[in-house]
C-alpha positions as CSV (number, residue, x, y, z in Angstrom):
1,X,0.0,0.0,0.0
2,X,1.2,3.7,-1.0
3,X,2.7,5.9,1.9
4,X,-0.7,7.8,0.7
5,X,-2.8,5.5,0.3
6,X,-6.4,7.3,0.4
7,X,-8.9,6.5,3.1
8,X,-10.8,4.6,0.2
9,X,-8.1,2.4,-0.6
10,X,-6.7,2.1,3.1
11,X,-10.6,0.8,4.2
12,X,-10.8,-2.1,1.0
13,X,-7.4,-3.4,2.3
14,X,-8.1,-3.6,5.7
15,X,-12.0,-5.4,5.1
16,X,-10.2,-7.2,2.2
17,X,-12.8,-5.8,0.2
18,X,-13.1,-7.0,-3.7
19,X,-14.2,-4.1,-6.1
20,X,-15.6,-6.6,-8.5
21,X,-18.6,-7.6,-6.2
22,X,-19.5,-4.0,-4.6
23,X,-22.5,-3.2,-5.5
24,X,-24.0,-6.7,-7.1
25,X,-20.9,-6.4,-9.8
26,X,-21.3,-2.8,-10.3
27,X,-17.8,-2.5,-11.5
28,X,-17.4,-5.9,-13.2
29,X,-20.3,-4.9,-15.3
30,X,-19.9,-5.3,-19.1
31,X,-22.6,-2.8,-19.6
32,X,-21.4,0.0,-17.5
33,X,-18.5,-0.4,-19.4
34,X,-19.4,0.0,-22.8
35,X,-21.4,2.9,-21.5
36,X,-18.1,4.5,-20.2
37,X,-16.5,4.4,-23.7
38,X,-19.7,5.4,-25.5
39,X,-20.2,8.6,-23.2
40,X,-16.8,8.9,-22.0
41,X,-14.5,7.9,-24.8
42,X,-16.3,8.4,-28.0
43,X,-17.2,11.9,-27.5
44,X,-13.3,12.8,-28.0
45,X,-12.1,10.1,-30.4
46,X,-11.1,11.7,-33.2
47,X,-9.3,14.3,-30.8
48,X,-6.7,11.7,-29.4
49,X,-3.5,10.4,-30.8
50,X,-3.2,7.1,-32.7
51,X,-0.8,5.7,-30.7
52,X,-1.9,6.4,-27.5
53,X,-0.8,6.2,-23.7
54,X,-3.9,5.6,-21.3
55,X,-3.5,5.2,-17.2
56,X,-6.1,3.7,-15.3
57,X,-5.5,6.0,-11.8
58,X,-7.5,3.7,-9.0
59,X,-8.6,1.5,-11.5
60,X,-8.6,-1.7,-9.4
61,X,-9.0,-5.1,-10.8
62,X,-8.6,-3.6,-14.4
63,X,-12.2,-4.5,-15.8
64,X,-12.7,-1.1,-17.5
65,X,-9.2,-0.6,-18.1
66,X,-9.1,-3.8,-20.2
67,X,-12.5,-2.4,-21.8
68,X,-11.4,0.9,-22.8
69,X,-8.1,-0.6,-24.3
70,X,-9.9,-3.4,-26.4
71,X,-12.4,0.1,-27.5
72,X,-9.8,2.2,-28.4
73,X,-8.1,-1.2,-30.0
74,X,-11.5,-2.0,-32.2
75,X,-11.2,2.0,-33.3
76,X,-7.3,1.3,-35.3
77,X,-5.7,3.0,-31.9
78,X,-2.6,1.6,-30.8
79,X,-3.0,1.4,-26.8
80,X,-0.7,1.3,-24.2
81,X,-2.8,0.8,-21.2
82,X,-1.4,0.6,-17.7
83,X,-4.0,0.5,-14.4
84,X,-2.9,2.7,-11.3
85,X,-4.0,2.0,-8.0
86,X,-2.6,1.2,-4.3
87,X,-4.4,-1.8,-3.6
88,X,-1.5,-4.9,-4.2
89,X,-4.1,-7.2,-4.6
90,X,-6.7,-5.4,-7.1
91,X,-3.2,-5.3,-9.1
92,X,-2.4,-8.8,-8.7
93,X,-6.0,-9.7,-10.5
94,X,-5.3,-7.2,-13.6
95,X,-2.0,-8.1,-14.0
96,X,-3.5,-12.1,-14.5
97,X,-5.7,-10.2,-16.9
98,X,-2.5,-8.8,-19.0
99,X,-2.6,-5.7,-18.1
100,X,0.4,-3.5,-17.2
101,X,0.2,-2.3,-13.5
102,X,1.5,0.5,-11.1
103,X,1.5,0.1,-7.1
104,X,1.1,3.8,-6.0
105,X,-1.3,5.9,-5.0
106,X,-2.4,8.9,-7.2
107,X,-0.4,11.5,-5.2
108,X,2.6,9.4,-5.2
109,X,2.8,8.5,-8.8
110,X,5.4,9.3,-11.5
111,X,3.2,9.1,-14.4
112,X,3.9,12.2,-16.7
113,X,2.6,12.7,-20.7
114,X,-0.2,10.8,-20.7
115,X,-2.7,10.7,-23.3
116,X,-5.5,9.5,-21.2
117,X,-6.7,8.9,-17.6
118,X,-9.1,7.7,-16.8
119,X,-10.7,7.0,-13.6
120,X,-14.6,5.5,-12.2
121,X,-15.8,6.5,-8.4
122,X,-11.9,7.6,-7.4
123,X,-12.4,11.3,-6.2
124,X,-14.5,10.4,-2.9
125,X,-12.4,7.6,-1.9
126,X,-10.1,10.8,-0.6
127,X,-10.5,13.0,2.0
128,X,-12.1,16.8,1.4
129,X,-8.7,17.9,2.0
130,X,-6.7,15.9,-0.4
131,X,-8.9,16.3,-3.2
132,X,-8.0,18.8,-4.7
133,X,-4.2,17.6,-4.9
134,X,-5.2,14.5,-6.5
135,X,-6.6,16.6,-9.2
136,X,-3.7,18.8,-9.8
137,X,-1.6,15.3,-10.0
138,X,-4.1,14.2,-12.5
139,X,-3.7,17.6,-14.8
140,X,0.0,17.7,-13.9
141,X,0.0,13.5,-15.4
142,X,-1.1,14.3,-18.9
143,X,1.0,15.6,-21.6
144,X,-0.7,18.9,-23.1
145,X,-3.5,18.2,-25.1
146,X,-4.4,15.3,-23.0
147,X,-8.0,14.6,-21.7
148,X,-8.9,13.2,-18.1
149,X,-12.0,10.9,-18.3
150,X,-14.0,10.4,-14.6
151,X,-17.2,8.5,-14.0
152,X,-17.9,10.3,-10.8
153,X,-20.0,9.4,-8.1
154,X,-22.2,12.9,-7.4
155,X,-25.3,14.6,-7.1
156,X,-26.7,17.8,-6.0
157,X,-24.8,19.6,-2.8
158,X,-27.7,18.2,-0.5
159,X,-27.2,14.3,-1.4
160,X,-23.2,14.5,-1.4
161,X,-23.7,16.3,2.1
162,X,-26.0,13.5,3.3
163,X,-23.9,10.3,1.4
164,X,-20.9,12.0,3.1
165,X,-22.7,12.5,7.1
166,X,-23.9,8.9,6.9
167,X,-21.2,7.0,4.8
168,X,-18.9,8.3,7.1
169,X,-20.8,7.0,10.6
170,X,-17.7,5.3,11.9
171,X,-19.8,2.5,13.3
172,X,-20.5,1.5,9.7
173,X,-16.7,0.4,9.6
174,X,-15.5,2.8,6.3
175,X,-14.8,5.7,7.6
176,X,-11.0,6.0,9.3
177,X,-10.4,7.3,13.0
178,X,-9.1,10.9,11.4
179,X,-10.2,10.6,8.0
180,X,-13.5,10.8,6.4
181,X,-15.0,10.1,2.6
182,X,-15.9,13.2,0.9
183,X,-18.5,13.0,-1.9
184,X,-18.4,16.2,-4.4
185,X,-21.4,17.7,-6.1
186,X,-21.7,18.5,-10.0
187,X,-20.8,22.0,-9.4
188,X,-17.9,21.5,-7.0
189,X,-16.2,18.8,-8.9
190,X,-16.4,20.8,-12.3
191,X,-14.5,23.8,-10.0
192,X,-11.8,21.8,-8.6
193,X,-11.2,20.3,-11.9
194,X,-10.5,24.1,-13.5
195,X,-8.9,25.3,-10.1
196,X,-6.3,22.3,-11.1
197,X,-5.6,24.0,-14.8
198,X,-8.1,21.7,-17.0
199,X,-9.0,24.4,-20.0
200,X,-12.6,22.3,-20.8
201,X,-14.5,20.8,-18.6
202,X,-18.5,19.1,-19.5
203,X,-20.9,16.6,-18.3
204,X,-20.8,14.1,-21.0
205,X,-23.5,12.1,-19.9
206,X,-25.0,9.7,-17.3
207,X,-24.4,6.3,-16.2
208,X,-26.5,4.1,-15.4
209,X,-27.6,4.7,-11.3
210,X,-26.1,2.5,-8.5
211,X,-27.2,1.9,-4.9
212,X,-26.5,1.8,-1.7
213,X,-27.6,2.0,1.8
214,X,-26.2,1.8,5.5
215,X,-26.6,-1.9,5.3
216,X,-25.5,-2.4,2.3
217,X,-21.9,-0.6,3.9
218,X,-21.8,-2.6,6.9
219,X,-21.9,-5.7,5.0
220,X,-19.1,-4.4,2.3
221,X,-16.5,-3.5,5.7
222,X,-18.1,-6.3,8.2
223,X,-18.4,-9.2,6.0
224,X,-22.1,-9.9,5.7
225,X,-24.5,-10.5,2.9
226,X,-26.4,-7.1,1.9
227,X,-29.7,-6.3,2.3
228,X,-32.1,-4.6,-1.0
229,X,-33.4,-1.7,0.9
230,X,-31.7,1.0,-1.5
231,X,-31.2,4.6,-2.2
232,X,-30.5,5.6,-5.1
233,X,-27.3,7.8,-6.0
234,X,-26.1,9.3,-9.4
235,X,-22.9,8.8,-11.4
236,X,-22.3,11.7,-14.0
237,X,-19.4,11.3,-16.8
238,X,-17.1,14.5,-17.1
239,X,-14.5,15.3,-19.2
240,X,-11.5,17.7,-19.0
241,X,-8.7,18.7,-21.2
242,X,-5.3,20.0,-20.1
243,X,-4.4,21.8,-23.1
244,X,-6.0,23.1,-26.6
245,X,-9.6,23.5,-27.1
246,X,-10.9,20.1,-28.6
247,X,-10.7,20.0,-32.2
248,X,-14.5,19.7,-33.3
């Protein structure tokens, strides 16, 4: 685990949680993939190099890394594809899957020039004050011209306040002793993303909704089977570009 490992990351190691079965399989979903490229990927296609560099940054297990490559692939783009994240044993799963893989967390990483990062539900797995460094490392990570590509978990001010308060109910077992999730609305995300020197920054899209519940927490970081009593959250696509305005 990184020397800054986020309080996201730190929480999955310790409850030995795997990504691939949160949420019944949110994030082993072929679906939600294919959703990623055609909202998140697609929209800047013709804007990207053919030879291209893209870093997974907390991408896990490598499901959607391996997705977008084989996308980008099936377009005539050569892909070098590498997943980034601070979980050794996430790693160990998309390495099986061929994938090229970095042990750090986002802060700590050396990746420069990229083409493409991408990243799904990464930005509230840190702390309110470390987010906005892990987006300046993001902008600072891509070469000019490049484009940063987040499914983010959000909402209005009012449900990222709530998800926050009761997500981070230490009883619940996610939540560290001094460090708490931090879930960012639409508007605040889309700030700290220019605060960090992105020059265009829009809501691609929407993915398809997720849930979750109290319950459904405690049995993620206490090892029990999850109820269905749900509530439901929203995931938004945004996409920034540290460089030129897009060529359309």
């Amino acid at each position: 685990m990184g020397s800054r490992a986020s309080v996201g990351t730190s929480a999955d190691i310790k409850a030995g949680v795997r990504i691939s079965r949160v949420h019944s399989g949110y994030f082993s979903n072929a679906r939600n993939a294919e959703l990623f490229c055609k909202i998140g990927i697609d929209p800047i296609l013709t804007n990207l190099p053919k030879k291209i560099t893209v870093f997974d940054f907390g991408g896990g297990e490598g499901f959607l890394t391996k997705r977008v490559k084989e996308h980008l692939a099936s377009k005539g783009y050569d892909v070098n594809a590498s997943v980034l994240d601070a979980n050794a044993v996430y790693l160990k799963i998309a390495k099986s899957a061929g994938l090229q893989t970095i042990l750090s967390s986002i802060q700590d990483s050396k990746v420069s020039s990229a083409d493409l990062i991408i990243a799904r539900a990464v930005i509230h797995y840190n702390s309110a004050e470390r987010q906005q460094a892990v987006f300046n490392k993001i902008f600072e990570s891509l070469k000019k011209g490049g484009y940063f590509v987040h499914q983010v978990s959000s909402g209005s001010k009012e449900n990222c306040c709530l998800r926050s308060d009761i997500l981070n109910i230490k009883s619940l077992g996610r939540a560290a002793a001094r460090s708490e999730y931090n879930w960012l609305s639409e508007e605040d995300c889309l700030s700290m993303a220019k605060k960090a020197g992105f020059k265009e920054n829009f809501v691609a899209g929407y993915a398809l909704a997720n849930s979750w519940s109290p319950r459904e927490q405690w049995d993620r970081f206490n090892k029990r089977q999850p109820m269905k009593q749900n509530q439901q959250a929203t995931e938004l696509f945004w996409i920034g570009l540290n460089g030129e305005k897009p060529r359309i």
